[in-house]
C-alpha positions as CSV (number, residue, x, y, z in Angstrom):
1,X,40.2,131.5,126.5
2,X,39.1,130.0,122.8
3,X,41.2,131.3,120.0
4,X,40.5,130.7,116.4
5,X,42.6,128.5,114.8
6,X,43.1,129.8,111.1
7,X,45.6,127.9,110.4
8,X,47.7,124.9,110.8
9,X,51.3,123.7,110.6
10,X,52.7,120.3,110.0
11,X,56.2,119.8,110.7
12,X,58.2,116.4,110.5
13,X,59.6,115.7,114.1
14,X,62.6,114.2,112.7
15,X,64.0,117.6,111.5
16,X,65.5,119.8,114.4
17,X,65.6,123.0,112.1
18,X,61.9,122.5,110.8
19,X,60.7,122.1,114.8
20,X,62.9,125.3,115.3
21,X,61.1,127.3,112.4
22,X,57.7,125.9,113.1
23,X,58.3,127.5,116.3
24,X,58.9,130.9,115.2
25,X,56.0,130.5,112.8
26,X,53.0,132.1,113.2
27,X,50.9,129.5,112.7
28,X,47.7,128.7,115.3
29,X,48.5,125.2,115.9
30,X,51.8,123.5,115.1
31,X,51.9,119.7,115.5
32,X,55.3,117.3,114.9
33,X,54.5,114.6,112.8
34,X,55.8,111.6,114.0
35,X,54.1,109.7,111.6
36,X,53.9,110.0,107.8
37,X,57.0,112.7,107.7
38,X,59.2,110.3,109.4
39,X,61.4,107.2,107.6
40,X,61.0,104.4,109.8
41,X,64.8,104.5,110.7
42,X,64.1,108.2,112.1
43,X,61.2,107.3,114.3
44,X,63.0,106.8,117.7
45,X,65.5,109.8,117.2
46,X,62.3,112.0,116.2
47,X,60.8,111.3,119.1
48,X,63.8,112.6,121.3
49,X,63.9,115.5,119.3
50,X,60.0,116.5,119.9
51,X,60.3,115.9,123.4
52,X,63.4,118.2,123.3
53,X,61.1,121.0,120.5
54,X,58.4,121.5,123.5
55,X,60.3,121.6,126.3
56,X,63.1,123.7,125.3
57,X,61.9,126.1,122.2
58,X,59.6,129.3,123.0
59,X,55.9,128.3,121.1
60,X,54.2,131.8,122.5
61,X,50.5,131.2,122.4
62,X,51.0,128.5,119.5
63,X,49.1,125.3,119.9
64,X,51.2,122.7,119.8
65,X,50.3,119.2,119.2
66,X,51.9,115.9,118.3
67,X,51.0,113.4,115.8
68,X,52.0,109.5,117.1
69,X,52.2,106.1,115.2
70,X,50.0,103.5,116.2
71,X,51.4,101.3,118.1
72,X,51.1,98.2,115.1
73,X,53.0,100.1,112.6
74,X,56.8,99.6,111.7
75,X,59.3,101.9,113.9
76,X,56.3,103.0,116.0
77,X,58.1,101.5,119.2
78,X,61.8,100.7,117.7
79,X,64.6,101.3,115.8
C-alpha cells in the first residue's frame, strides 16, 4: 500500500535520544543522518547506534530511511 508522505524527519544518528524521539514521532518518513549531522569523530559510533535505532526501537508504519557518507569523505569508513 502507498501512503502519503507529508512529512519528513531528519535526525542525527549520532544522538541515541534524538533516534529514540524520532521514533515516537509522528513523522511519515524518519531518516538518520549519517552524514551532515555527524562530527567526523562520531561517524563510526553513529553507525552502531543506527543499526541498533532500527532493529531494536518500535517505528510503527514510519518510513525509515538512512542517509550514508560517500565513501571519499572524511570518517565515512573510520574513526
Amino acid at each position: 500500500m502507498t501512503r502519503a508522505r507529508r512529512s519528513e524527519l531528519a535526525t542525527p544518528a549520532s544522538n541515541e535520544s534524538m533516534c529514540a524521539a524520532a521514533a515516537r514521532s509522528d513523522a511519515d518518513l524518519v531518516f538518520l543522518d549519517l552524514e551532515d549531522a555527524c562530527a567526523p569523530s562520531m561517524k563510526k559510533a553513529a553507525r552502531g547506534i543506527a543499526v541498533q535505532a532500527f532493529t531494536e526501537l518500535d517505528w510503527g508504519r514510519t518510513t525509515r530511511a538512512v542517509r550514508v557518507n560517500g565513501l571519499d569523505t572524511r570518517g565515512a569508513t573510520t574513526t
